[in-house]
C-alpha positions in Angstrom: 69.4 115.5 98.7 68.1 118.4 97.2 70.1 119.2 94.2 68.7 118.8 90.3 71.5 116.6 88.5 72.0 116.4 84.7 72.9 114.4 82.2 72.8 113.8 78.5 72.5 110.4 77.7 72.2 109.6 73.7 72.0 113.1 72.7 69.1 113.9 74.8 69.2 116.3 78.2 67.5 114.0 81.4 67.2 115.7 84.9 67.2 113.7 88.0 67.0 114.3 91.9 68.2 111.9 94.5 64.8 111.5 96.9 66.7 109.0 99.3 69.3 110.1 101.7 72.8 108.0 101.8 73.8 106.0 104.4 77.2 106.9 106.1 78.9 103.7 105.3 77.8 104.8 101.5 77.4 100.9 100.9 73.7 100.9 98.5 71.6 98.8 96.8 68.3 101.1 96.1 68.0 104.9 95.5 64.9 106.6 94.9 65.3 108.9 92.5 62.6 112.0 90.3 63.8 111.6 86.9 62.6 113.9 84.1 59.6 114.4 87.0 58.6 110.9 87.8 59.6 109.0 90.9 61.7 105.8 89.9 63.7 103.5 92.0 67.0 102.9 90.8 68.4 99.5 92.5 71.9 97.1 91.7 71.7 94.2 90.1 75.6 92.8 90.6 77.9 95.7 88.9 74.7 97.1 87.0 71.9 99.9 87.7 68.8 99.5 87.0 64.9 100.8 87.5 62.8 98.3 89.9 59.8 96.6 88.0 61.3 97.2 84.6 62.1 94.8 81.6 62.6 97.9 79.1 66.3 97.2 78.0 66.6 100.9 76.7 65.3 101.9 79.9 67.8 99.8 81.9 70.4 101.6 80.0 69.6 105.4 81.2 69.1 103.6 84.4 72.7 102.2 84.3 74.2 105.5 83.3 72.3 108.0 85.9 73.4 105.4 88.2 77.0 105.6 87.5 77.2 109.3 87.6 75.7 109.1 91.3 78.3 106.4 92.4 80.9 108.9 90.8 79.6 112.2 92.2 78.9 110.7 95.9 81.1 108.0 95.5 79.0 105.3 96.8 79.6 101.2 96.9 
């Protein structure tokens, strides 16, 4: 996508890219992401975001809240 995306999450600044391109019926269930300059995959688990592969709950929980401000800003399903 192109564009660096910010957000402050617990007092601290992260930076993240969308990698992935969305599809056009905006329905999805995994985005690759570059957060803070590592590639993650961001995927939904029910009404929840999360990174694949990881049991960190802390983690889970900047995964949750970069992955609401995508389904806000490109108001995905």
């Amino acid at each position: 996508m192109g564009q660096l995306l910010r957000i402050n999450f617990e007092n601290k600044d992260y930076t993240f890219k969308l990698l992935s391109s969305l599809p056009n019926d905006r329905k999805v269930a995994e985005l690759e992401l570059l957060v803070n300059g590592e590639t993650q995959v961001l995927e939904r688990d029910a009404d929840k975001w999360r990174f694949k592969n990881n049991e960190d709950a802390e983690l889970n929980r900047l995964a949750d809240a970069i992955g609401r401000a995508i389904t806000l800003r490109f108001r995905i399903i």
